[in-house]
C-alpha atoms as an extended CHARMM CRD file, in Angstrom:
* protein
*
       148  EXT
         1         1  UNK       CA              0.0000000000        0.0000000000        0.0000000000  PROA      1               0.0000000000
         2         2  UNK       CA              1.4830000000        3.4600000000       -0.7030000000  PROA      2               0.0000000000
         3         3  UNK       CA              1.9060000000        5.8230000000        2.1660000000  PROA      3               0.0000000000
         4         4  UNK       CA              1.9380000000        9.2820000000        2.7260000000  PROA      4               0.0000000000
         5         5  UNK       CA              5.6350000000       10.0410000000        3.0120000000  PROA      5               0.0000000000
         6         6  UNK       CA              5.4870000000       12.4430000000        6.2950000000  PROA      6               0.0000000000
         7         7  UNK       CA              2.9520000000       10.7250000000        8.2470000000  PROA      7               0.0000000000
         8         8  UNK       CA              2.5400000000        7.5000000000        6.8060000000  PROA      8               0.0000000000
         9         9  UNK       CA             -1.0790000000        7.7330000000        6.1190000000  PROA      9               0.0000000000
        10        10  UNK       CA             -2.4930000000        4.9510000000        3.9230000000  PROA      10              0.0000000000
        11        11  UNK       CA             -3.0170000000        6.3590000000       -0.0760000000  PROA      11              0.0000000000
        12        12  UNK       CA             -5.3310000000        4.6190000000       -2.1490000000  PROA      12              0.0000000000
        13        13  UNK       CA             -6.1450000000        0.9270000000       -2.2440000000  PROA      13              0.0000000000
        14        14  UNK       CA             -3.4100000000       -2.0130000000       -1.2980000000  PROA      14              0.0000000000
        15        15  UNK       CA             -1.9620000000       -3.5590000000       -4.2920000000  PROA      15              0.0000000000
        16        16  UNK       CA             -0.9410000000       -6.7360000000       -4.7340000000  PROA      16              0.0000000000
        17        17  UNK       CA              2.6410000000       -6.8710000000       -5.8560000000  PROA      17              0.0000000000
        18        18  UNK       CA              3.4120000000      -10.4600000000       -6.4000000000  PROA      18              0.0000000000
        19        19  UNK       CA              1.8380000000      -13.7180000000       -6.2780000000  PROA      19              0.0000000000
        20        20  UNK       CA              2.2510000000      -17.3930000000       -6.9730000000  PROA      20              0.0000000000
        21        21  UNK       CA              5.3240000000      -18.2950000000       -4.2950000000  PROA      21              0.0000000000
        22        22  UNK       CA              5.0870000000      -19.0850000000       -0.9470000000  PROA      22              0.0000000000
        23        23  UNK       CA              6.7710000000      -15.7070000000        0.7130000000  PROA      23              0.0000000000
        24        24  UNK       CA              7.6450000000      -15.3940000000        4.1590000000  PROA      24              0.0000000000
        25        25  UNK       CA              9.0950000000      -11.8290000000        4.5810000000  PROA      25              0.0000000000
        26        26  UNK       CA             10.6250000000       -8.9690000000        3.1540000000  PROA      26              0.0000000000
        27        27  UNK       CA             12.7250000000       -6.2340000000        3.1150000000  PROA      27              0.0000000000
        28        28  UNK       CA             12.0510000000       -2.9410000000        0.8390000000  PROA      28              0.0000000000
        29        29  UNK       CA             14.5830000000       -0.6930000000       -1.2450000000  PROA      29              0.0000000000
        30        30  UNK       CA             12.4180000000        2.1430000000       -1.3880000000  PROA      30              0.0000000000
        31        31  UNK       CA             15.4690000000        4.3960000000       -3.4960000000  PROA      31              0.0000000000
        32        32  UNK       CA             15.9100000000        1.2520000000       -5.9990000000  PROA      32              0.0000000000
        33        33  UNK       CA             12.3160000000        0.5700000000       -6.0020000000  PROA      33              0.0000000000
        34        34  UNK       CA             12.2060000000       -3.5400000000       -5.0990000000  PROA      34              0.0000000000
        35        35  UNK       CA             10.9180000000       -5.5340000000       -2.5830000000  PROA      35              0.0000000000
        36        36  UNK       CA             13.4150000000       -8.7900000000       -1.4400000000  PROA      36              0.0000000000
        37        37  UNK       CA             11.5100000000      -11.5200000000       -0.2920000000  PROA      37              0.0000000000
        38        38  UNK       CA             12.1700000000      -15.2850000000        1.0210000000  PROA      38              0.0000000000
        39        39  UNK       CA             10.7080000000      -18.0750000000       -0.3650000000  PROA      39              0.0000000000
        40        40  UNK       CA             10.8070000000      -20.1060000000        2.9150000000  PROA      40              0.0000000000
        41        41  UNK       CA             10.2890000000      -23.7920000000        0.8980000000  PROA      41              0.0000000000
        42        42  UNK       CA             11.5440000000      -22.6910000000       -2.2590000000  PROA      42              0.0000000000
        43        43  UNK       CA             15.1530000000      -21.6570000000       -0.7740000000  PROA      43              0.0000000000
        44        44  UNK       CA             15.2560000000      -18.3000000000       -2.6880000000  PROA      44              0.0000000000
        45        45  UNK       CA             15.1270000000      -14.4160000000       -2.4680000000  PROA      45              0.0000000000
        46        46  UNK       CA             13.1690000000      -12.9540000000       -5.0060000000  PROA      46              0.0000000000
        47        47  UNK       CA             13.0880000000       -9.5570000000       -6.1740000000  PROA      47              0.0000000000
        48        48  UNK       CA              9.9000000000       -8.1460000000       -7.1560000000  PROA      48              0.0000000000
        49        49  UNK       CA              9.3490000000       -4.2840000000       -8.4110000000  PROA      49              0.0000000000
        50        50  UNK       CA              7.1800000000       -1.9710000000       -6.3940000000  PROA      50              0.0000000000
        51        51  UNK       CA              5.1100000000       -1.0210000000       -8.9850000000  PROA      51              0.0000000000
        52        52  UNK       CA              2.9770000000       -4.3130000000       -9.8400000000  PROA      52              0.0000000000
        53        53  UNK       CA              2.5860000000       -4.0200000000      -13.1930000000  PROA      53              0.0000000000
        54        54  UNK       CA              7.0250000000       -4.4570000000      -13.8630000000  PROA      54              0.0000000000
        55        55  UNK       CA              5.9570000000       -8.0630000000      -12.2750000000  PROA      55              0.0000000000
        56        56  UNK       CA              4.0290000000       -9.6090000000      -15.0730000000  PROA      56              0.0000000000
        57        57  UNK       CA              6.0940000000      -12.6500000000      -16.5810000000  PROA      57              0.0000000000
        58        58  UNK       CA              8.8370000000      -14.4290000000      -15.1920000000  PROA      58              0.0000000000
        59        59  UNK       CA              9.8900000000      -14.4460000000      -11.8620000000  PROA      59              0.0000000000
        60        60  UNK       CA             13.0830000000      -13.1750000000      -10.3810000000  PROA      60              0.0000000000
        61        61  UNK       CA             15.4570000000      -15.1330000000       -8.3160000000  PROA      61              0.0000000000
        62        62  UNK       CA             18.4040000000      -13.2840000000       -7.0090000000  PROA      62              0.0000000000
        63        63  UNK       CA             19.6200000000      -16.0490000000       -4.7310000000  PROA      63              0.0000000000
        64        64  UNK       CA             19.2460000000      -19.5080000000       -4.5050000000  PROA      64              0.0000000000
        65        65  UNK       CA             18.3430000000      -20.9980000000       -7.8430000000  PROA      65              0.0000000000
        66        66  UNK       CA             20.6440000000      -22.4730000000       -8.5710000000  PROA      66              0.0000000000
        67        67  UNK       CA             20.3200000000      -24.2070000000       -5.0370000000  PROA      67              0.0000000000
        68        68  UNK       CA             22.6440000000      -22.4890000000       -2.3200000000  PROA      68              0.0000000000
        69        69  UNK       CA             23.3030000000      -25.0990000000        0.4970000000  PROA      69              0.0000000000
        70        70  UNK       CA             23.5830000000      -21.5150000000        2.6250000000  PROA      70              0.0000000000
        71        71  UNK       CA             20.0970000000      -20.5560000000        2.0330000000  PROA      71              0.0000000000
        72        72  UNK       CA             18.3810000000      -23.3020000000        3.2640000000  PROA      72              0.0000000000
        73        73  UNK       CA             14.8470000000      -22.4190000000        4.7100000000  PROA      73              0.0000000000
        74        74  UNK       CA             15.1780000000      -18.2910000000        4.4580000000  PROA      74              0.0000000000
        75        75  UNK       CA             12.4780000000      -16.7120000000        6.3810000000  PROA      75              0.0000000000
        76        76  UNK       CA             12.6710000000      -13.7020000000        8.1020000000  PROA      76              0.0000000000
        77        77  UNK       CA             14.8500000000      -10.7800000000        6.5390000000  PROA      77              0.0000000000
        78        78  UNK       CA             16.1150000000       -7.1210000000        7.1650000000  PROA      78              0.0000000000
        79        79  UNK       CA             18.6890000000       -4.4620000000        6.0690000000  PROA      79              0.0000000000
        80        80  UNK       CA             22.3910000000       -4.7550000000        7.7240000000  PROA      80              0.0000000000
        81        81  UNK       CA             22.0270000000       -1.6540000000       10.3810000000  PROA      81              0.0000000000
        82        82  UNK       CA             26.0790000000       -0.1620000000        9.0090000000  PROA      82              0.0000000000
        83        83  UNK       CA             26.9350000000        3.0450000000        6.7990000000  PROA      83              0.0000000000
        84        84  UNK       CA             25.9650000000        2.2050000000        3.0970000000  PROA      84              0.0000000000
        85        85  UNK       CA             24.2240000000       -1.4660000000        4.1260000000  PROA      85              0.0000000000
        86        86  UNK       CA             20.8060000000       -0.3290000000        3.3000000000  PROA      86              0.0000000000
        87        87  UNK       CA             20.2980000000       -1.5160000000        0.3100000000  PROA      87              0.0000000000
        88        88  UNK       CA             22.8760000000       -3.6110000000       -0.1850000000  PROA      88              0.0000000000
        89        89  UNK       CA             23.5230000000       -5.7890000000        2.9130000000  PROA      89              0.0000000000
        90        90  UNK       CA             20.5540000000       -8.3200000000        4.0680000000  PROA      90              0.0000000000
        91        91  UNK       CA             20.3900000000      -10.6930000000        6.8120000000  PROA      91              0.0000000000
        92        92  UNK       CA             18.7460000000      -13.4300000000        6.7230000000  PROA      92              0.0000000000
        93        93  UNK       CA             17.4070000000      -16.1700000000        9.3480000000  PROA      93              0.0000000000
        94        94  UNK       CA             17.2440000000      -19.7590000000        7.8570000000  PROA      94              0.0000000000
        95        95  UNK       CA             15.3330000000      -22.6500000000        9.5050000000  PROA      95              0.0000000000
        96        96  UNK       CA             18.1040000000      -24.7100000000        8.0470000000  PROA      96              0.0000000000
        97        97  UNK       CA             15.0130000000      -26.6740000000        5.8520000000  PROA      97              0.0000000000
        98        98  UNK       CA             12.7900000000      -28.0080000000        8.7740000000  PROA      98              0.0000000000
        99        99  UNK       CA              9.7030000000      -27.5710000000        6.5840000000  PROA      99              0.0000000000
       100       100  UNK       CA             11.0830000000      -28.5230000000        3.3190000000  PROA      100             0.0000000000
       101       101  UNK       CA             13.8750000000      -30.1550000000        3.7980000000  PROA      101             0.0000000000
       102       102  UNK       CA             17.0820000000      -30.8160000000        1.0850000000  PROA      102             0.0000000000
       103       103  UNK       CA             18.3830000000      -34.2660000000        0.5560000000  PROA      103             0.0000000000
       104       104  UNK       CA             19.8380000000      -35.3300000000        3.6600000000  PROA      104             0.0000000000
       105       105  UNK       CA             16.9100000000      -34.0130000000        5.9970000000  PROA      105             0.0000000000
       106       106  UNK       CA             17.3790000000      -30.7250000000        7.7250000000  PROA      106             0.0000000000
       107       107  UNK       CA             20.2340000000      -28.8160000000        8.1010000000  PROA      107             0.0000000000
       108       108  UNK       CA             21.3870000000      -26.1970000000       11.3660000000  PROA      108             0.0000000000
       109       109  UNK       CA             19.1370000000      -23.0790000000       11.4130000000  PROA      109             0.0000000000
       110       110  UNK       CA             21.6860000000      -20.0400000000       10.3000000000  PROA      110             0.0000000000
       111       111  UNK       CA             21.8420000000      -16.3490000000       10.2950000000  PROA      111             0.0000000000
       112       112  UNK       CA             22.8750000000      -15.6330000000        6.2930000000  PROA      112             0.0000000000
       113       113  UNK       CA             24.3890000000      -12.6890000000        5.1720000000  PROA      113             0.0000000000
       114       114  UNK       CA             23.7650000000      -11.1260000000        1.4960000000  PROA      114             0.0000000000
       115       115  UNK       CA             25.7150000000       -8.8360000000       -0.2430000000  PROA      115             0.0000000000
       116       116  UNK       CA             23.8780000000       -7.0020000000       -3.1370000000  PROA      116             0.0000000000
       117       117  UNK       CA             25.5690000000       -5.7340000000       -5.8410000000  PROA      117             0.0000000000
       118       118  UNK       CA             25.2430000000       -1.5570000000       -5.9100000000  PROA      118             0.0000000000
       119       119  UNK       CA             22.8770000000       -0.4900000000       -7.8120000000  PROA      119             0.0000000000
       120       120  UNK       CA             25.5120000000        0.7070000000      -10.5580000000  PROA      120             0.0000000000
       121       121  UNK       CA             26.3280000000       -2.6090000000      -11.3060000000  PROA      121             0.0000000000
       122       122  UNK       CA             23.1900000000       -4.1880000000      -11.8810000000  PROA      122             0.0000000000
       123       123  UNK       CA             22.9370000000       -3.8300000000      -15.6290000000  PROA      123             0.0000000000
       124       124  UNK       CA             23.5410000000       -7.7880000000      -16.1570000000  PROA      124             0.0000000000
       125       125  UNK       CA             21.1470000000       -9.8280000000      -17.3510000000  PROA      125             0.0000000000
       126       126  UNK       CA             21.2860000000      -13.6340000000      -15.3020000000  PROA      126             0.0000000000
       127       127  UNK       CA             19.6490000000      -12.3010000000      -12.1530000000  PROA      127             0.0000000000
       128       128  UNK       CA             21.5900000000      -14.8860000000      -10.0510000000  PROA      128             0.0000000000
       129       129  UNK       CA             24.4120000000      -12.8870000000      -10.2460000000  PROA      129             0.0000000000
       130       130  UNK       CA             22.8600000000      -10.1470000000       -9.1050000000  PROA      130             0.0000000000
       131       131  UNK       CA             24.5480000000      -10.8860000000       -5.3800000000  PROA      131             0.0000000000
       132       132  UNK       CA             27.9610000000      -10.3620000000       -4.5480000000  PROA      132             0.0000000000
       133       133  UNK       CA             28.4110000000      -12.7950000000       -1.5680000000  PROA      133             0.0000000000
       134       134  UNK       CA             26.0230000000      -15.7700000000        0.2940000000  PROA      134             0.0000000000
       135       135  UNK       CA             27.8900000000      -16.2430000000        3.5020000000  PROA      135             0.0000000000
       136       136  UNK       CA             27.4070000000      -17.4560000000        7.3020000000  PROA      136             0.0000000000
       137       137  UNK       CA             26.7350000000      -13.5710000000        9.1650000000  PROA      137             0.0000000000
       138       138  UNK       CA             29.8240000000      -13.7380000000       11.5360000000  PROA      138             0.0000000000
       139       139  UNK       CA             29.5060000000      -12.4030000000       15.0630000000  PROA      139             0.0000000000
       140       140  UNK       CA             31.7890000000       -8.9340000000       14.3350000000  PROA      140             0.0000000000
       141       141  UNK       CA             28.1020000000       -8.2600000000       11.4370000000  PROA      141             0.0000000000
       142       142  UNK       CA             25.6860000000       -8.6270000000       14.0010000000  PROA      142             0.0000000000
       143       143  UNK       CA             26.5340000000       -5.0740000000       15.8530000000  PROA      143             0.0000000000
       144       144  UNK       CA             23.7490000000       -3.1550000000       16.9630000000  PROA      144             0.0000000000
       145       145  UNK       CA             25.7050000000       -0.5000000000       17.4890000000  PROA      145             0.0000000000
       146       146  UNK       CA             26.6320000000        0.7460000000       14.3520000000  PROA      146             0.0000000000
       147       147  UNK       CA             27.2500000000        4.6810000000       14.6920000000  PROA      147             0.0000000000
       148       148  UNK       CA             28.2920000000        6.5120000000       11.6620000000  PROA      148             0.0000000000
């Protein structure tokens, strides 16, 4: 639904900006104008545009697909809290597969870092390269306090 951008009152009708997956979360790039959500059984982030009609067609996978032994069970996401992250830096819980899970049964739950690439570099046209790194999140990442 779009907002009112100084108090956040509701404008117009909700939209429906993607269907057909089984999403679990989501994060929003409100300057590059997607949405990044899991696809808890599916193992993937998609990317979806914030304007419904650029999501008619095929379906964008920006990790994951090809399978990612990392992403197994992504559900809940958000932004990385450091200078420039927004953006460009996601977290990501996993559930390590416990409701779909890969060959071999279920794997440890995780906390998954993503590196986007900036939005410069984005002009490529396999959309599973459009991350830069799928990695554990180690300890030094998870600061809260992350002062300019």
């Amino acid at each position: 639904m779009s907002v009112e951008p100084h108090t956040f009152d509701p404008v117009g009708e909700p939209e429906v900006v993607g269907r057909g997956r089984m999403f679990d979360d989501f994060c929003i790039d409100q300057d590059a104008g997607f949405a990044y959500l899991t696809t808890h059984r599916q193992n993937t982030i998609d990317r979806l545009s914030l304007e419904p009609s650029k999501n008619e067609g095929t379906r964008i996978s920006i990790a994951g697909d090809p399978f990612t032994p990392t992403l197994i069970g992504p559900s809940s996401t958000r932004w990385g809290k450091g200078s420039g992250e927004y953006g460009r830096v996601a977290f990501i819980t996993t559930d390590g597969g416990t409701a779909s899970p890969p060959e071999g049964g279920p794997q440890p739950a995780k906390l998954v870092k993503i590196e986007f690439l900036a939005k410069s570099e984005t002009n490529i046209s396999d959309p599973s390269e459009f991350t830069r790194a799928i990695e554990v999140a180690e300890k030094d990442s998870l600061s809260t306090d992350r002062r300019p």
